[in-house]
VOVEXMI-411326 format. One record per residue (C-alpha): residue number from 1; residue in three letters; x, y, z. Coordinates in nm, 2 decimals, decimal comma. Last residue first. Layout:
<rs>
<r><num>NUM</num><residu>ALA</residu><u>X</u><v>Y</v><w>Z</w></r>
...
</rs>
This chain:
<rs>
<r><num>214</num><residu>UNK</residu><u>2,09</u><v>0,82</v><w>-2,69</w></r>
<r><num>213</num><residu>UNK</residu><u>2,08</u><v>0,43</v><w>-2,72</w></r>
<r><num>212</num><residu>UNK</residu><u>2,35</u><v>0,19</v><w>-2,73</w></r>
<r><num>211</num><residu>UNK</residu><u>2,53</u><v>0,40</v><w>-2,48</w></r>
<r><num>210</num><residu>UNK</residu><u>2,55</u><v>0,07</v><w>-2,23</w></r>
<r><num>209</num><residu>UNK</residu><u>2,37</u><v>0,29</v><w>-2,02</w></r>
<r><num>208</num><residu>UNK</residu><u>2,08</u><v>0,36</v><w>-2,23</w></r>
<r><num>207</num><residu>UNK</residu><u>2,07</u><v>-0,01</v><w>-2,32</w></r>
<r><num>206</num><residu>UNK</residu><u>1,98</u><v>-0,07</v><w>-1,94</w></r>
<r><num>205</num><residu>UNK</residu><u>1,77</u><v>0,25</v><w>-1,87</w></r>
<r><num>204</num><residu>UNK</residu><u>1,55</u><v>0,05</v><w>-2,22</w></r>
<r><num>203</num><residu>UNK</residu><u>1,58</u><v>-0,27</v><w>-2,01</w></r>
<r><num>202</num><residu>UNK</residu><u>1,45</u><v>-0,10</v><w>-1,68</w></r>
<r><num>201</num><residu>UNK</residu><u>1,16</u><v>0,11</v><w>-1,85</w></r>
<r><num>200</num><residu>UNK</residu><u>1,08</u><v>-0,18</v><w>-2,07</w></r>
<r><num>199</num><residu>UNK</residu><u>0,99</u><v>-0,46</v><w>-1,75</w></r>
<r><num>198</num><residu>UNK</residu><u>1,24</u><v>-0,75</v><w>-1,74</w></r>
<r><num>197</num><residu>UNK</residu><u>1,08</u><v>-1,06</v><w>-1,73</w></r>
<r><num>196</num><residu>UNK</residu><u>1,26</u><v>-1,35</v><w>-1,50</w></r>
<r><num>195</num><residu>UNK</residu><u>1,18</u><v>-1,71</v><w>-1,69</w></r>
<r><num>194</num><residu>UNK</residu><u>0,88</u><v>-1,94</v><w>-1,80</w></r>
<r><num>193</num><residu>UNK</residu><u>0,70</u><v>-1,88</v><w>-2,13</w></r>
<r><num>192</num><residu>UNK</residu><u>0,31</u><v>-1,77</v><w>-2,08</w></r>
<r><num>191</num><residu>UNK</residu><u>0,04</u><v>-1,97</v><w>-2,23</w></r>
<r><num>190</num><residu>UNK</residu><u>0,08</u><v>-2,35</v><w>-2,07</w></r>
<r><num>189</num><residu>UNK</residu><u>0,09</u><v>-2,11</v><w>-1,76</w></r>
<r><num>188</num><residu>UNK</residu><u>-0,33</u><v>-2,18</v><w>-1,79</w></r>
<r><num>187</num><residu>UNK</residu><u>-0,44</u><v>-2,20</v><w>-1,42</w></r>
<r><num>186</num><residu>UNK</residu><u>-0,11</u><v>-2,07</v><w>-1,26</w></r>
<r><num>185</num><residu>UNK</residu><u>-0,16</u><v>-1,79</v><w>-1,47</w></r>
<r><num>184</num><residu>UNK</residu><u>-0,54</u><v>-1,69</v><w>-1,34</w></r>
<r><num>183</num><residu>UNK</residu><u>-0,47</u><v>-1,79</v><w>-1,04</w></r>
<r><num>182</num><residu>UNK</residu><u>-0,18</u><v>-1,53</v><w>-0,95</w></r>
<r><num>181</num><residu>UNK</residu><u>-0,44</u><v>-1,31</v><w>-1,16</w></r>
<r><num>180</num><residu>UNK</residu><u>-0,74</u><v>-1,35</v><w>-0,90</w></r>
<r><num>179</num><residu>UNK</residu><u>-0,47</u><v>-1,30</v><w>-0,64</w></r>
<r><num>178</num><residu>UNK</residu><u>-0,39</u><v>-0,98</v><w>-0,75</w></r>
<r><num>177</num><residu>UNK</residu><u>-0,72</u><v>-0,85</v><w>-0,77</w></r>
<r><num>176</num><residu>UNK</residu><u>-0,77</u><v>-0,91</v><w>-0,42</w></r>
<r><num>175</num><residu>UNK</residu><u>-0,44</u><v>-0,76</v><w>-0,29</w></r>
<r><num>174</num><residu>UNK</residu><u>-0,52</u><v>-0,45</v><w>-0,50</w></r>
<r><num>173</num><residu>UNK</residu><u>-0,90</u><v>-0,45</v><w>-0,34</w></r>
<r><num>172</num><residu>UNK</residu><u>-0,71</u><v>-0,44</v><w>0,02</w></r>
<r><num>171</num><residu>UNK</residu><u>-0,51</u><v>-0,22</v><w>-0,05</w></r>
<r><num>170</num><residu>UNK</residu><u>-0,76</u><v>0,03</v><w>-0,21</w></r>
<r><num>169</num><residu>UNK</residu><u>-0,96</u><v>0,00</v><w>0,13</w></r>
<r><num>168</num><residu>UNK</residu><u>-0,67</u><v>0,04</v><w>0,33</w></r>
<r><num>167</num><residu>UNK</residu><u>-0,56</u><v>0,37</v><w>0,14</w></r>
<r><num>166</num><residu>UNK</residu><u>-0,96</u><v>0,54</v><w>0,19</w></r>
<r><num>165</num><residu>UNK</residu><u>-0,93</u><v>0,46</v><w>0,55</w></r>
<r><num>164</num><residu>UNK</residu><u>-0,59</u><v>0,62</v><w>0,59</w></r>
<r><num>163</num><residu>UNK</residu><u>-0,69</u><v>0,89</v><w>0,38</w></r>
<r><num>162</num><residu>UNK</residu><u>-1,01</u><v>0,97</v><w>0,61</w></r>
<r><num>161</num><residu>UNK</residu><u>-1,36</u><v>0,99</v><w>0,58</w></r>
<r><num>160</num><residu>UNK</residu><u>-1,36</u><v>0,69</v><w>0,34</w></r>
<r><num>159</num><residu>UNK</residu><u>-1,62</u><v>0,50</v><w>0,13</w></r>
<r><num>158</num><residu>UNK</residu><u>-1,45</u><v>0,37</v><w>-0,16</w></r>
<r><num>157</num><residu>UNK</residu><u>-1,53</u><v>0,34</v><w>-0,54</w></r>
<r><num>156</num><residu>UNK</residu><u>-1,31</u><v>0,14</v><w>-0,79</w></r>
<r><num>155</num><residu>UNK</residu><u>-1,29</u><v>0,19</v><w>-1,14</w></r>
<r><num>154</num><residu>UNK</residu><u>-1,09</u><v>-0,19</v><w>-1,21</w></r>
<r><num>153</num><residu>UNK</residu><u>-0,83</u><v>-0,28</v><w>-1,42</w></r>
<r><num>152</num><residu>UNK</residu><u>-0,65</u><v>-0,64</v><w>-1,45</w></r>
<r><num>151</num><residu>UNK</residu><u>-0,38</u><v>-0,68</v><w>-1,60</w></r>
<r><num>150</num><residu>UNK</residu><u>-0,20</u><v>-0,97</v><w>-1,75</w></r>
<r><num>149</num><residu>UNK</residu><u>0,15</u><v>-0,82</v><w>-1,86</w></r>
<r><num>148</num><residu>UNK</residu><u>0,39</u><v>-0,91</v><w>-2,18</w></r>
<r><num>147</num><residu>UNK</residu><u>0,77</u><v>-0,84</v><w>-2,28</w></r>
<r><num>146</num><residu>UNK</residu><u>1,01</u><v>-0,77</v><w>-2,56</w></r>
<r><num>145</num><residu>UNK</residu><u>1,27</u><v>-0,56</v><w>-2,63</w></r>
<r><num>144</num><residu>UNK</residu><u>1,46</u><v>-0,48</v><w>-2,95</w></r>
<r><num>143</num><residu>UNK</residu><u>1,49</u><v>-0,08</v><w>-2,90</w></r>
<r><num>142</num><residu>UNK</residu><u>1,16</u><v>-0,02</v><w>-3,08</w></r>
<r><num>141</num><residu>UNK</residu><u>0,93</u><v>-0,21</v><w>-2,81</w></r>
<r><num>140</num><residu>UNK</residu><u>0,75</u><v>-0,50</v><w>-2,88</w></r>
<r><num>139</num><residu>UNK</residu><u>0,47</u><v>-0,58</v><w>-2,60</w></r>
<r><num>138</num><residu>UNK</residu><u>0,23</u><v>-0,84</v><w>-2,53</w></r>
<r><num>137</num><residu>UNK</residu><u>-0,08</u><v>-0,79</v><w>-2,32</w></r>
<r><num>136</num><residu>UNK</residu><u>-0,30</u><v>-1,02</v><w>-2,20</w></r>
<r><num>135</num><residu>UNK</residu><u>-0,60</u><v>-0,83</v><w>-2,04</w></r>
<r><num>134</num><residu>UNK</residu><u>-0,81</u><v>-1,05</v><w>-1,78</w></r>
<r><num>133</num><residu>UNK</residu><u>-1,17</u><v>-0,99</v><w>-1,77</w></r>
<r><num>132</num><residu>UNK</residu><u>-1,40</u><v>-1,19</v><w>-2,01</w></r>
<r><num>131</num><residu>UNK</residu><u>-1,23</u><v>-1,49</v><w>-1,96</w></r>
<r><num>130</num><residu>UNK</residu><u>-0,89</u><v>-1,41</v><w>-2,18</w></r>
<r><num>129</num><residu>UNK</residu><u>-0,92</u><v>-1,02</v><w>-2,34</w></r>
<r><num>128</num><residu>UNK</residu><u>-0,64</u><v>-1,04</v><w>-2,59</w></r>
<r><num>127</num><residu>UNK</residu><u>-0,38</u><v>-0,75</v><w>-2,67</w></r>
<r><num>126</num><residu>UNK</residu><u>-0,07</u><v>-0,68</v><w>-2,92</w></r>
<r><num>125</num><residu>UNK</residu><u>0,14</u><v>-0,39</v><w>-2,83</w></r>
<r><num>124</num><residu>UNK</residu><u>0,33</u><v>-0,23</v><w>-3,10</w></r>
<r><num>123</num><residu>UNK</residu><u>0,57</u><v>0,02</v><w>-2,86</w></r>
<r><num>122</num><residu>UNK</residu><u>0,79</u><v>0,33</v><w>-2,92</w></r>
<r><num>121</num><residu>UNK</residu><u>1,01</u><v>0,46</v><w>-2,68</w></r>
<r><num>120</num><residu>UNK</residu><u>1,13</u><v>0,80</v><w>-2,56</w></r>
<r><num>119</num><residu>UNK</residu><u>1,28</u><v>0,84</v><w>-2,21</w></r>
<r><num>118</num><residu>UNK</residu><u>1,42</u><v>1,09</v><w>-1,94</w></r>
<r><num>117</num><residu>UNK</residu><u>1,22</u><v>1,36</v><w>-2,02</w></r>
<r><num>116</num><residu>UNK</residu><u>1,28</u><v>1,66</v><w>-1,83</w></r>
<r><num>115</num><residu>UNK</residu><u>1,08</u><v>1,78</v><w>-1,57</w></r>
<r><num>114</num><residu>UNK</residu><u>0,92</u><v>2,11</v><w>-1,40</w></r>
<r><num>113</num><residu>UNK</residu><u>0,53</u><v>2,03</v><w>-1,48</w></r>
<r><num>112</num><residu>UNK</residu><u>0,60</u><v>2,02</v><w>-1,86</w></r>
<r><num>111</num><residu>UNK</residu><u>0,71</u><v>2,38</v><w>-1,85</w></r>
<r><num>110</num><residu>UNK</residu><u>0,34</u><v>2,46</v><w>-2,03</w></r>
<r><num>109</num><residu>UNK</residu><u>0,16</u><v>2,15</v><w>-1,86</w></r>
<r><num>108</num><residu>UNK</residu><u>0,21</u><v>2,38</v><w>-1,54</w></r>
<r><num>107</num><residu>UNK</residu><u>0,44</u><v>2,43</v><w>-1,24</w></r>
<r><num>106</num><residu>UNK</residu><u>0,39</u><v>2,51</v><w>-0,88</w></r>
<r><num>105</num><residu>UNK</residu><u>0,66</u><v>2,34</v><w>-0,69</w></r>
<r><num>104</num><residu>UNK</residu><u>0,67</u><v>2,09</v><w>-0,35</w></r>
<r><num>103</num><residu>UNK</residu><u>0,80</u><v>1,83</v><w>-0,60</w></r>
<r><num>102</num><residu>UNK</residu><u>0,56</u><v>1,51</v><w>-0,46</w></r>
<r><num>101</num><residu>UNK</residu><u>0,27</u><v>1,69</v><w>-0,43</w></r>
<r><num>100</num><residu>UNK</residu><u>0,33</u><v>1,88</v><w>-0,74</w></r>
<r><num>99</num><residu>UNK</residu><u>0,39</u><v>1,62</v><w>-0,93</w></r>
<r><num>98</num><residu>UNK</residu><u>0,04</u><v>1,43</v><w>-0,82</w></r>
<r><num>97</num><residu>UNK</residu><u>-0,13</u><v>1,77</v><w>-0,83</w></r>
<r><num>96</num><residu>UNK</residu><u>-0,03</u><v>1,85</v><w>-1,22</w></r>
<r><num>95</num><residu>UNK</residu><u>-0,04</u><v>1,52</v><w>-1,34</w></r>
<r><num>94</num><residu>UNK</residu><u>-0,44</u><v>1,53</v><w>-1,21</w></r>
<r><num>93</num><residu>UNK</residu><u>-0,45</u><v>1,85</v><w>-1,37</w></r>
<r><num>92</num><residu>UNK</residu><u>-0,26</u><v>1,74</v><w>-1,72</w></r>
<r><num>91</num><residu>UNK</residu><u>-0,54</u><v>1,43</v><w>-1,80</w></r>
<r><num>90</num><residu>UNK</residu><u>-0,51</u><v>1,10</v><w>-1,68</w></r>
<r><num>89</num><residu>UNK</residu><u>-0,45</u><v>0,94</v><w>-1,27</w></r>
<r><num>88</num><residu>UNK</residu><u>-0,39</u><v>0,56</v><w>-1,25</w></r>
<r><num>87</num><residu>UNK</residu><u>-0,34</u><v>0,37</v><w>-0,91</w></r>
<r><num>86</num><residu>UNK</residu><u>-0,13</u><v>0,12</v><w>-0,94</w></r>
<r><num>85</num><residu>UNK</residu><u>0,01</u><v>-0,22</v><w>-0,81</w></r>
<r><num>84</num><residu>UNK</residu><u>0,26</u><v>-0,43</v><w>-0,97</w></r>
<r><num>83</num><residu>UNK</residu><u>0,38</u><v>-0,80</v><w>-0,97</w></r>
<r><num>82</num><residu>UNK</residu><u>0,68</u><v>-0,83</v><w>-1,19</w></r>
<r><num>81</num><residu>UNK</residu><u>0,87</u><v>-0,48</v><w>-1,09</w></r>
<r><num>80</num><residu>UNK</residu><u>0,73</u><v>-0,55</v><w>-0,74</w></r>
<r><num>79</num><residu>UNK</residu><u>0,43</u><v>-0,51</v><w>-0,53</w></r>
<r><num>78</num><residu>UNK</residu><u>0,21</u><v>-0,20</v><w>-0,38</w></r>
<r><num>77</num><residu>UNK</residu><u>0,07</u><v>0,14</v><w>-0,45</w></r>
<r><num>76</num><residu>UNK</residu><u>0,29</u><v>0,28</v><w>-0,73</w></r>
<r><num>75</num><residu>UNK</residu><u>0,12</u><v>0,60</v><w>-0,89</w></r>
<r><num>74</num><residu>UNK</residu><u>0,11</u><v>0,59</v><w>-1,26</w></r>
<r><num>73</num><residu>UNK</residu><u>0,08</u><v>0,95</v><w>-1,45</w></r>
<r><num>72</num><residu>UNK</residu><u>-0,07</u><v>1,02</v><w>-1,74</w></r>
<r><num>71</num><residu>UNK</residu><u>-0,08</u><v>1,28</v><w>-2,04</w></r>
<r><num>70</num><residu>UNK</residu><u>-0,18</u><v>1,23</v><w>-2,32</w></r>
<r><num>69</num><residu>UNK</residu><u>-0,01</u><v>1,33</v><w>-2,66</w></r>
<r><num>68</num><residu>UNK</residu><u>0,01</u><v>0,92</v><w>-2,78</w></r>
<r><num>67</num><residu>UNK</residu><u>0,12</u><v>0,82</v><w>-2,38</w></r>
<r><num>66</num><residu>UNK</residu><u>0,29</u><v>1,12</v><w>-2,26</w></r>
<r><num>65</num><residu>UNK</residu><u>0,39</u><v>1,04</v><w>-1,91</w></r>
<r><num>64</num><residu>UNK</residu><u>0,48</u><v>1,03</v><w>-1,53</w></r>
<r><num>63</num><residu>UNK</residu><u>0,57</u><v>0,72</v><w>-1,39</w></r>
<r><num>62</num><residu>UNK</residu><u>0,56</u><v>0,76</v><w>-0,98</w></r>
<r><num>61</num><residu>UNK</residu><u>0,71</u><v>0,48</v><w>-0,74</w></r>
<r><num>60</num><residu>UNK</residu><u>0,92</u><v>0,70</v><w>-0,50</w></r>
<r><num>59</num><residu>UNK</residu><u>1,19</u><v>0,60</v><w>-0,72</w></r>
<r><num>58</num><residu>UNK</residu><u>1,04</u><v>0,69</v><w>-1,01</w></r>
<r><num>57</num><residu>UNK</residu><u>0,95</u><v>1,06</v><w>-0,90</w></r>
<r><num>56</num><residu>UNK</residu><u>1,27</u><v>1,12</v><w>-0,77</w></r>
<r><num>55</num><residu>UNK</residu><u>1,45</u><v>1,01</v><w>-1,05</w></r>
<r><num>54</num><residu>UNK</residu><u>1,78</u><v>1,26</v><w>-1,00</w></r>
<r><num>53</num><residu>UNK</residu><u>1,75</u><v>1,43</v><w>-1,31</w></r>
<r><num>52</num><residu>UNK</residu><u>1,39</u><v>1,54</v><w>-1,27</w></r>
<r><num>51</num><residu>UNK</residu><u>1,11</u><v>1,28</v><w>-1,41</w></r>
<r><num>50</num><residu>UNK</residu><u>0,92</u><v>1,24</v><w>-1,75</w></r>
<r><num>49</num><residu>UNK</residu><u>0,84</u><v>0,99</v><w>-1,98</w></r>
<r><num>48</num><residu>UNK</residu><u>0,76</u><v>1,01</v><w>-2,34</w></r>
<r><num>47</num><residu>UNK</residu><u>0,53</u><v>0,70</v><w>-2,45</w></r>
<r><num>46</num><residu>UNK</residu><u>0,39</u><v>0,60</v><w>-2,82</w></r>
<r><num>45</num><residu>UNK</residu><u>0,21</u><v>0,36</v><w>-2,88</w></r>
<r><num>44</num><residu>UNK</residu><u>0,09</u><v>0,12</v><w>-3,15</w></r>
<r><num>43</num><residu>UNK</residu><u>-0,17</u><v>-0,07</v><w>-3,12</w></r>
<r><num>42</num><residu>UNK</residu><u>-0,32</u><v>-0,41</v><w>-3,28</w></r>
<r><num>41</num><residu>UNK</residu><u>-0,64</u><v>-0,46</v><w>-3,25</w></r>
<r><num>40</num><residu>UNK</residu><u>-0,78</u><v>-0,71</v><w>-2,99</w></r>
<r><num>39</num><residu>UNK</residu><u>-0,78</u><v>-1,06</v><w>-3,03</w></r>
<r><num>38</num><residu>UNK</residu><u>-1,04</u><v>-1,29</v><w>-2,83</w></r>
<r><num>37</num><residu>UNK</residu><u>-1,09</u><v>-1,52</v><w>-2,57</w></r>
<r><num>36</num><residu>UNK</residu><u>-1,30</u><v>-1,73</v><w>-2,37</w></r>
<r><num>35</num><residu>UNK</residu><u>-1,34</u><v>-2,03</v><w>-2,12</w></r>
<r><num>34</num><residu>UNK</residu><u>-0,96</u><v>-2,06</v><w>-2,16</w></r>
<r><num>33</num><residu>UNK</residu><u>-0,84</u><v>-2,42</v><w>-2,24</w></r>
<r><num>32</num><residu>UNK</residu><u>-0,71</u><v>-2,60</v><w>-1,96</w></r>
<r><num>31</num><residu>UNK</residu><u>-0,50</u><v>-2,77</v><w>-2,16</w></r>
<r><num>30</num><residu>UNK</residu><u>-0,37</u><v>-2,59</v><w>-2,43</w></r>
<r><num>29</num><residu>UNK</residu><u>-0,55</u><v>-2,55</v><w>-2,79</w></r>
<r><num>28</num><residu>UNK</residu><u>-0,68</u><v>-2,24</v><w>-2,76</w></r>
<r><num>27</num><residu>UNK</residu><u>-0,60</u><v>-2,08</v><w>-3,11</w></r>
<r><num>26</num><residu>UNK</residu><u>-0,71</u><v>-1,73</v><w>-2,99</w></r>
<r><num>25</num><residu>UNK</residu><u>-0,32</u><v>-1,78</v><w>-2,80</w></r>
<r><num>24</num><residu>UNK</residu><u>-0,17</u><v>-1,86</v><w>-3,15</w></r>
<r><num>23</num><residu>UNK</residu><u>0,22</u><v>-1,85</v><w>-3,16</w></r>
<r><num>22</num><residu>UNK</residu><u>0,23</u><v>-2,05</v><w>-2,79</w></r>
<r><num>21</num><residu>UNK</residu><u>0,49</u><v>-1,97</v><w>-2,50</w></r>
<r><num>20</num><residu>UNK</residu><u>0,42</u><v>-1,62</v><w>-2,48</w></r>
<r><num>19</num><residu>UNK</residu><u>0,67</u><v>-1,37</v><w>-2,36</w></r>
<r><num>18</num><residu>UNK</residu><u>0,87</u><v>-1,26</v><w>-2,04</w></r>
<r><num>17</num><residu>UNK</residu><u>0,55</u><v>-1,25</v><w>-1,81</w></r>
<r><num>16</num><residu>UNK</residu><u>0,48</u><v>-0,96</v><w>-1,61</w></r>
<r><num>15</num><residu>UNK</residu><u>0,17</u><v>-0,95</v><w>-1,32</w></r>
<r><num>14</num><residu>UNK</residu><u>-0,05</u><v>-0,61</v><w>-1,33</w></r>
<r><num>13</num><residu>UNK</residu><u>-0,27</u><v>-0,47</v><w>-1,12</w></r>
<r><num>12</num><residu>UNK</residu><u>-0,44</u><v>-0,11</v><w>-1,25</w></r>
<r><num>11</num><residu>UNK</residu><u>-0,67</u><v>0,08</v><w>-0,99</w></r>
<r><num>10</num><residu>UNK</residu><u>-0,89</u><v>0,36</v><w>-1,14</w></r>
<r><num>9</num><residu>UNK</residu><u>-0,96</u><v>0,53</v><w>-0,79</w></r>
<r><num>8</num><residu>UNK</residu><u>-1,32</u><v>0,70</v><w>-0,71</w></r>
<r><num>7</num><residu>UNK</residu><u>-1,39</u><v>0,85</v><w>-0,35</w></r>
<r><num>6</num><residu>UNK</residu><u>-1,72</u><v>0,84</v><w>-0,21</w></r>
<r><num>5</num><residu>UNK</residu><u>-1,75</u><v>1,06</v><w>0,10</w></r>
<r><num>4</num><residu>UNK</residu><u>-1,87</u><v>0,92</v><w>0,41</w></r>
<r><num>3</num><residu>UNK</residu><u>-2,19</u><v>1,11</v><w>0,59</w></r>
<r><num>2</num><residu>UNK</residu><u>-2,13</u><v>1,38</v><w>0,90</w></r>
<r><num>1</num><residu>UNK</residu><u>-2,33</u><v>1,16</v><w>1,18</w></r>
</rs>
């Protein structure tokens, strides 16, 4: 019997949250309290997306970027624009074959595979780790917008000797993680304001719109 192949995936779930409902989360003063957490530094980032001037890539669920001068690309594999499922490829070859499987061209980091950039935003993100797992992020973009993520990320390795075997498996572990961070904010939502968040791609296409920014 011809063995399996192992097949790595860097798989990113992510639930959005409009803001945080407390000044201090490290603070921990709501009820549960977290088992753990801590402050991470402060960042801030820099993203340049890409796409052709129809969106194709969005729309098939694809965010190609330059996050600082690297270059990244999310791949949508399940849920919503609150409750999101990706798979995340780095570095220009990776970008290179997602694009290209998706374009049908041969292009290079050189052209900037082919697109145009559609978007330039800056972001100070603030971050905790909650639990020992779960990253609370909370986002402030330079066009006046504001909203946070829990995410969990995971390097997952899968058996497969065939894409459909190697897609169910990542399914499957995205459904899981998921759930752990459904519970996670139903276990402390004292921490996360109530409401409908809006993710920064959508509100900064939004304002763009509205031609209050070029």
């Amino acid at each position: 019997m011809k063995p399996s192949r192992i097949l790595r995936a860097l798989l990113e779930v992510e639930r959005k949250f409009c803001s945080l409902a407390v000044e201090d989360l490290v603070a921990n003063t709501g009820q549960p309290p977290f088992k753990i957490v801590h402050a991470l530094p402060q960042r801030t980032i820099h993203d340049v997306y890409y796409d052709d001037p129809s969106k194709s890539l969005i729309k098939a669920g694809i965010y190609v970027r330059r996050r600082n001068g690297f270059w990244e690309a999310k791949v949508k594999r399940g849920g919503d624009f609150t409750n999101s499922m990706f798979e995340e490829l780095s570095g220009p070859d990776l970008v290179r074959r997602c694009v290209q499987e998706m374009t049908g061209k041969e292009t290079s980091e050189k052209d900037l595979f082919g697109l145009d950039t559609i978007a330039t935003l800056s972001t100070v993100r603030q971050s905790w780790i909650a639990d020992g797992e779960f990253n609370i992020v909370l986002d402030s973009m330079n066009f006046g917008h504001t909203v946070g993520e829990v995410e969990l990320q995971e390097d997952f390795h899968c058996s497969a000797t065939a894409n459909a075997s190697k897609e169910h498996q990542i399914r499957e572990k995205m459904t899981e993680m998921d759930k752990r961070i459904e519970v996670f904010m139903n276990r402390y939502h004292w921490a996360f304001r109530p409401g409908v968040p809006k993710g920064k791609l959508v509100a900064y296409f939004e304002l763009q719109e509205a031609g209050k920014i070029r």
